[in-house]
Backbone as ProteinMPNN parsed JSONL, in Angstrom:
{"seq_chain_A": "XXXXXXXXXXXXXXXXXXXXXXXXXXXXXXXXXXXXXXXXXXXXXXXXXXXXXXXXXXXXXXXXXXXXXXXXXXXXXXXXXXXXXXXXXXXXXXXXXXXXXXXXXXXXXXXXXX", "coords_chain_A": {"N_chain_A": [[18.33, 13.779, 7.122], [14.719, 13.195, 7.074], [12.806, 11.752, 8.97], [10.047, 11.191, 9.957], [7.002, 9.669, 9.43], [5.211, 10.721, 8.036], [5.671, 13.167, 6.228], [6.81, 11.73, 4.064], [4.256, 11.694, 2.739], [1.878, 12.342, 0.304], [2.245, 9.535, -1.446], [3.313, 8.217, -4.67], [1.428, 5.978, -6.759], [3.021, 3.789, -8.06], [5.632, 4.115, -6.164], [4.145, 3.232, -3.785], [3.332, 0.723, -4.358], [5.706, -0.492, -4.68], [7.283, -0.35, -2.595], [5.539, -1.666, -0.571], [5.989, -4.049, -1.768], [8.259, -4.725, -1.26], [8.13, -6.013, 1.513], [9.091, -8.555, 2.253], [12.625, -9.256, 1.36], [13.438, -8.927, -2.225], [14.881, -9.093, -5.507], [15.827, -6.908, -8.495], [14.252, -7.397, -10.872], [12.175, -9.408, -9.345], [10.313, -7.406, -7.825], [9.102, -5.503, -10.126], [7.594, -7.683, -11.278], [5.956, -8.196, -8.504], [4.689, -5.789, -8.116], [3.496, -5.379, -10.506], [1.396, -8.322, -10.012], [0.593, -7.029, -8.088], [-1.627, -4.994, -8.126], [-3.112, -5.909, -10.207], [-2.071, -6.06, -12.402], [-1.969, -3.606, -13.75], [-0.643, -1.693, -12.846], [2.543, -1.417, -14.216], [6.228, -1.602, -14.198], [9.128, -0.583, -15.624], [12.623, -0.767, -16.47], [13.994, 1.414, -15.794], [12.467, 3.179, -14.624], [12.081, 1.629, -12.247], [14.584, 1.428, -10.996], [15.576, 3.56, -10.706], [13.535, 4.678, -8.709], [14.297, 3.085, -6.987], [16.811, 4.035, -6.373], [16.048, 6.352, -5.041], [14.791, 5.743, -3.076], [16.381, 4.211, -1.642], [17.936, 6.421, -0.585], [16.325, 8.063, 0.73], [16.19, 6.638, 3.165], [14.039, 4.55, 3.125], [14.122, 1.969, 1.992], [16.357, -0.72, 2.015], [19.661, -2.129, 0.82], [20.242, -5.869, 0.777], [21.655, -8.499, 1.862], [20.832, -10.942, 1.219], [20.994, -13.481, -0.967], [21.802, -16.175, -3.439], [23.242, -18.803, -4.943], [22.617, -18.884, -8.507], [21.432, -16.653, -8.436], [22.898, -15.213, -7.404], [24.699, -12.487, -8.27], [21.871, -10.166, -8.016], [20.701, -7.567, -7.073], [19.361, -7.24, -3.724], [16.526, -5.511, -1.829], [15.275, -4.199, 0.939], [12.643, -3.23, 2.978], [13.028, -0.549, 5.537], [12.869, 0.021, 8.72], [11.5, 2.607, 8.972], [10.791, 2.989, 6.523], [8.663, 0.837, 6.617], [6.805, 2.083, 8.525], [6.22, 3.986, 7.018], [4.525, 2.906, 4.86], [2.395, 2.025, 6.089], [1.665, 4.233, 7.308], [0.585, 5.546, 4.65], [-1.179, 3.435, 4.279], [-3.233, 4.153, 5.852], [-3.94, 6.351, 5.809], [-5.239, 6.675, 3.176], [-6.979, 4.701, 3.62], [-8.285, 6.065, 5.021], [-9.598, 8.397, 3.717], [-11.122, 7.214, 1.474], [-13.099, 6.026, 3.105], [-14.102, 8.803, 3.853], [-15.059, 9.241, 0.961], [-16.855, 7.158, 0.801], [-19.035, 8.369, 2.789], [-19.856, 10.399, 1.671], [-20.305, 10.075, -0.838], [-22.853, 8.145, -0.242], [-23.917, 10.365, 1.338], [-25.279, 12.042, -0.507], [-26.621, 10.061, -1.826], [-28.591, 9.697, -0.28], [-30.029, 12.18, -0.298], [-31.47, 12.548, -2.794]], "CA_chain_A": [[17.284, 13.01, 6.448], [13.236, 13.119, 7.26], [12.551, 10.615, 9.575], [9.082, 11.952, 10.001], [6.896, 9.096, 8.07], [4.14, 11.695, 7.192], [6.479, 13.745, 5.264], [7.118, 11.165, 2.89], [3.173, 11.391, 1.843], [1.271, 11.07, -0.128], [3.1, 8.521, -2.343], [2.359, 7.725, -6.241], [0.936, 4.587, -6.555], [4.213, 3.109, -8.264], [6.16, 4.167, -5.126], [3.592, 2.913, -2.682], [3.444, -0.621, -4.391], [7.417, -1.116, -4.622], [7.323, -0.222, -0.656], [4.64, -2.443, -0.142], [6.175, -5.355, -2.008], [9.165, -5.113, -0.308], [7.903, -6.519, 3.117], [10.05, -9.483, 2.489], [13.597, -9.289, 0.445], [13.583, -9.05, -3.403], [15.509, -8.46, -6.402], [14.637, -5.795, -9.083], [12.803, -8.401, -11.568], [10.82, -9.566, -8.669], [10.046, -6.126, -7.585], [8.486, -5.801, -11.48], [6.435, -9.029, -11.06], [5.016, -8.301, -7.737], [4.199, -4.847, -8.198], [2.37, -6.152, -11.723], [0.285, -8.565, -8.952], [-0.284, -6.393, -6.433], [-2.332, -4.112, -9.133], [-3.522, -6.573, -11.045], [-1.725, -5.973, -13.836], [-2.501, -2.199, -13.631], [0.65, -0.714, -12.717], [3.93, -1.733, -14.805], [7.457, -1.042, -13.989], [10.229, -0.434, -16.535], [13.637, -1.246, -15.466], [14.504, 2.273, -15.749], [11.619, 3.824, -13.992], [12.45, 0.911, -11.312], [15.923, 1.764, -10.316], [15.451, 5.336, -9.887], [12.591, 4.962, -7.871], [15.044, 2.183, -5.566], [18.388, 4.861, -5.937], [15.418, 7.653, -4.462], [13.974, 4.807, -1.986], [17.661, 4.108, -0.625], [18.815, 7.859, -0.739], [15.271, 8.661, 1.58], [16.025, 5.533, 3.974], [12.984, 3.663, 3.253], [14.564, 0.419, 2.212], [18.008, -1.138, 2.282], [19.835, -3.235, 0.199], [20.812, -6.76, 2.107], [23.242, -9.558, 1.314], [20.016, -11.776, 0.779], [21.55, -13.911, -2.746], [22.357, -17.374, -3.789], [23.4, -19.646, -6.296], [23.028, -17.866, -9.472], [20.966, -15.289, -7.887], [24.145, -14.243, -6.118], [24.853, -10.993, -8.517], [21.381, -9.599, -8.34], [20.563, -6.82, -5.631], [18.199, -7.419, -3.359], [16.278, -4.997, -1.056], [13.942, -4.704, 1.838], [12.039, -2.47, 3.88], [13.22, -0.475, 6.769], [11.733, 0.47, 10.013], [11.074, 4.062, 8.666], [9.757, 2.537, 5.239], [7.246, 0.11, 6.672], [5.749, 2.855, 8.931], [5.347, 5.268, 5.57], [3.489, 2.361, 4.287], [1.334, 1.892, 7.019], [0.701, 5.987, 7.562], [-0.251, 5.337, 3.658], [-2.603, 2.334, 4.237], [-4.34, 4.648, 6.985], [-4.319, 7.969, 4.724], [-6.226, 5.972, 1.821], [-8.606, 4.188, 3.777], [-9.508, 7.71, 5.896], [-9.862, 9.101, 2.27], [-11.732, 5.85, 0.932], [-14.141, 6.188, 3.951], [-15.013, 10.195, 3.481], [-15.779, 9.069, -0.292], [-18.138, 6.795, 0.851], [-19.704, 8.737, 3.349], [-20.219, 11.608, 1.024], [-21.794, 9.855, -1.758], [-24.061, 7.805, 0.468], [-25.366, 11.188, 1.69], [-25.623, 12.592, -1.773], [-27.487, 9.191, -2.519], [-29.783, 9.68, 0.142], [-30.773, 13.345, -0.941], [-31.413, 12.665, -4.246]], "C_chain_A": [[16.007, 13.056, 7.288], [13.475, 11.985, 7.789], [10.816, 10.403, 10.136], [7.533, 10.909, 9.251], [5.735, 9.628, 7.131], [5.039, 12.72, 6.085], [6.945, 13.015, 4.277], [5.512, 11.009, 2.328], [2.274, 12.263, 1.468], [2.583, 10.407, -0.939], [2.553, 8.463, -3.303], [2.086, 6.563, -5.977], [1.955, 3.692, -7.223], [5.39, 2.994, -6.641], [5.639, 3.408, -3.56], [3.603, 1.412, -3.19], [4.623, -0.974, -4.834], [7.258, -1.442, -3.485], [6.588, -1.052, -0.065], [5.567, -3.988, -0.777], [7.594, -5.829, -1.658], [9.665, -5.267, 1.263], [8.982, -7.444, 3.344], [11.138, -8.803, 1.127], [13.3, -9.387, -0.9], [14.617, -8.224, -4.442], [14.619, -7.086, -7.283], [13.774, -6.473, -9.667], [11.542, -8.948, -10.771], [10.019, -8.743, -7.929], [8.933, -5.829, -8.802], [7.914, -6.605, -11.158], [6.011, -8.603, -10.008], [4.249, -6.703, -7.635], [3.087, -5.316, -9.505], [1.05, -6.672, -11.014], [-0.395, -8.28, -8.096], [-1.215, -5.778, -7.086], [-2.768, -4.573, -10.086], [-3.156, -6.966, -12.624], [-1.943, -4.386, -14.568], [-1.267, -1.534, -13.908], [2.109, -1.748, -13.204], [5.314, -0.991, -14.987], [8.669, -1.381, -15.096], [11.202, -0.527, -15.817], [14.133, 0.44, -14.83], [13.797, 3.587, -14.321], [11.904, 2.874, -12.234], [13.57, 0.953, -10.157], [16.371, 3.463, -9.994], [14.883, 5.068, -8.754], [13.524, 3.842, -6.57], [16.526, 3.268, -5.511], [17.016, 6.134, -4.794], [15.104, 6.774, -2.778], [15.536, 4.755, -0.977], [18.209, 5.071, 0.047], [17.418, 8.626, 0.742], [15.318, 7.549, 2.894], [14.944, 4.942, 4.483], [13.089, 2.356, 2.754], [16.006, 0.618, 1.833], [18.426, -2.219, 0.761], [20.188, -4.548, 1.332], [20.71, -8.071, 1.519], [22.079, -11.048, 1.232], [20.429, -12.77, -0.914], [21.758, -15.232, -2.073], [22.352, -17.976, -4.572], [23.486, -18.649, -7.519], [22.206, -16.414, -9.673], [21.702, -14.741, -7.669], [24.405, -12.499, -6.64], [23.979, -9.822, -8.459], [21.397, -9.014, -6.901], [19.651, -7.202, -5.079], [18.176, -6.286, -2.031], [14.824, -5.112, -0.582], [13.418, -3.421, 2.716], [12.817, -1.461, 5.389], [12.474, -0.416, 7.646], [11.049, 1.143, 9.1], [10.033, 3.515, 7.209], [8.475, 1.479, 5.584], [6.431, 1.1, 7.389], [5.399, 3.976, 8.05], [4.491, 4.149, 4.829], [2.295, 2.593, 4.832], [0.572, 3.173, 7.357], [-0.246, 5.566, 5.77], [-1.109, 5.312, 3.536], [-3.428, 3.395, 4.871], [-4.685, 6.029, 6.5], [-5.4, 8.017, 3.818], [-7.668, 5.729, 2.393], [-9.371, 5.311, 4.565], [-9.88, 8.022, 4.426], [-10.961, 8.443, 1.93], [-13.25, 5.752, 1.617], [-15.285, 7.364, 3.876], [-15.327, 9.56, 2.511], [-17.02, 8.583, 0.076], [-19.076, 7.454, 1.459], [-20.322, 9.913, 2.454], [-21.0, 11.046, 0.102], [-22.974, 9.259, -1.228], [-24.511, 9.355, 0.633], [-26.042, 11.963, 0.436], [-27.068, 11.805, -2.34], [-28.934, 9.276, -1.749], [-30.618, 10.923, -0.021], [-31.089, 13.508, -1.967], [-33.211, 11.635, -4.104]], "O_chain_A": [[16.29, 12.925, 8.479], [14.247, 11.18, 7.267], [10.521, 9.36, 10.719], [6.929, 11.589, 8.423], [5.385, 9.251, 6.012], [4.6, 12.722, 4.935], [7.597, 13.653, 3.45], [5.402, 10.179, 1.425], [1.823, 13.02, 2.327], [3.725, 10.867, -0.932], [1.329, 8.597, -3.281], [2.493, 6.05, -4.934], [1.726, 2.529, -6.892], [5.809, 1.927, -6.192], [6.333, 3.121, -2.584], [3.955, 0.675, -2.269], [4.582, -1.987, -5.532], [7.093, -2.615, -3.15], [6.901, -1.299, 1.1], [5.673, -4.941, -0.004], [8.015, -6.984, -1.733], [10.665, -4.979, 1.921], [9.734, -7.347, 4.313], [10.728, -8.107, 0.199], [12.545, -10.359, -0.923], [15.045, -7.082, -4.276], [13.548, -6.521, -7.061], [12.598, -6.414, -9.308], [10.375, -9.0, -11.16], [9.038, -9.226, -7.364], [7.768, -5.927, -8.416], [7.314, -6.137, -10.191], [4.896, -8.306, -10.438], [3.193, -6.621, -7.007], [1.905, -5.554, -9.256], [-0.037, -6.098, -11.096], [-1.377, -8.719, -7.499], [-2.211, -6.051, -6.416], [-2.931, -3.816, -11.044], [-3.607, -7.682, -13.519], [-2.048, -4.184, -15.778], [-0.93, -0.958, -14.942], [2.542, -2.67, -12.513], [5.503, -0.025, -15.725], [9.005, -2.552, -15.277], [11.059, -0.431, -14.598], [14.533, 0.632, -13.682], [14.324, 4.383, -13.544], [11.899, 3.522, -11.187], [13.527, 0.664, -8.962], [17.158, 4.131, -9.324], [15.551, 5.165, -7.725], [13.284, 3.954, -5.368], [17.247, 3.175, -4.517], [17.48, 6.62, -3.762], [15.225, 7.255, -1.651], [15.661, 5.203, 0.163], [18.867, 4.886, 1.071], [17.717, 9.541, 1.51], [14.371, 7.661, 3.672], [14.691, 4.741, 5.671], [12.194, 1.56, 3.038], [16.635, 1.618, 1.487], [17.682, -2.811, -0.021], [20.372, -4.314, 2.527], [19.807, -8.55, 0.833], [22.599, -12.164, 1.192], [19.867, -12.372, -1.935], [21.862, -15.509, -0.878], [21.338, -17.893, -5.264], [24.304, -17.73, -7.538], [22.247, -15.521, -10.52], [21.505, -13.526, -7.639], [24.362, -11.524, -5.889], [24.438, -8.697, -8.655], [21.841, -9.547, -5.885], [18.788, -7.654, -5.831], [19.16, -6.052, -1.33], [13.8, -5.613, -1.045], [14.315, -2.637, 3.024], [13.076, -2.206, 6.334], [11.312, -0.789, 7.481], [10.15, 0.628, 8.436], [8.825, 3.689, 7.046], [7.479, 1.384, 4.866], [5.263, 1.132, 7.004], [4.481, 4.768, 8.263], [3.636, 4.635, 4.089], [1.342, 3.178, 4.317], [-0.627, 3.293, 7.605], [-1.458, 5.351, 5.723], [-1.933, 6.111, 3.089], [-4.511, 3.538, 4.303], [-5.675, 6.667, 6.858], [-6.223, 8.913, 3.629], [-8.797, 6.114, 2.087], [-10.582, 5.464, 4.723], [-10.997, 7.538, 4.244], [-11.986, 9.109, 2.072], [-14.289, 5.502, 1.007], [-16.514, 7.295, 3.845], [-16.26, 8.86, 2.905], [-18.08, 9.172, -0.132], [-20.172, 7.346, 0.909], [-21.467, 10.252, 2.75], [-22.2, 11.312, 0.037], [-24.071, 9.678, -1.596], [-25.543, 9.637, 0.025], [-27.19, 12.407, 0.461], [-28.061, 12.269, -2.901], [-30.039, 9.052, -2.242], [-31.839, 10.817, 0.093], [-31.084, 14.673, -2.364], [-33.835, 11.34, -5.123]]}, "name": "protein", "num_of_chains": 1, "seq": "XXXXXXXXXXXXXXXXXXXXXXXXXXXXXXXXXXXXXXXXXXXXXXXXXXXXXXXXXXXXXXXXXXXXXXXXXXXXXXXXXXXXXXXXXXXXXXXXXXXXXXXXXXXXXXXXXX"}
């Protein structure tokens, strides 16, 4: 397995806000809801599209499942982040905003030759 956390990127933007919203423990439904919030309501996860993307996430060891349940939560899964998966976030975050940065710098100079 890649342990590498540049080789897991870039990421789609469904994949990068699962990984992101599983800093702390969650089931799949709240996986769906916080991906919804993190994107404003932008990006929406199907159950189907959801549980692939967590059998691919488990199968690449970027999060875990873990015995996090209770009460009548108890049957749902819940997973979380690993090492390896929070530092492919974080190469992410720092991929985007280098990216995010050239943009700006490029149209500012565009704006100032114009």
């Amino acid at each position: 397995m890649k342990h590498d956390p540049m080789s897991f990127l870039p990421l789609t933007e469904a994949t990068f806000l699962i990984l992101a919203s599983l800093a702390s423990p969650k089931h799949g439904y709240a996986i769906m809801q916080e991906v919804s919030a993190l994107s404003g309501g932008a990006q929406k996860l199907g159950p189907g599209t959801l549980y692939g993307a967590l059998t691919k996430l488990l199968d690449q060891e970027l999060i875990r499942r873990t015995g996090e349940s209770s009460g009548e939560d108890e049957r749902r899964k819940h997973y979380v982040l690993t090492a390896l998966g929070r530092r492919v976030v974080e190469c992410e975050c720092a991929r985007m905003q280098s990216l995010s940065e050239l943009g700006r710098k490029a149209l500012a100079a565009k704006g100032e030759a114009q």
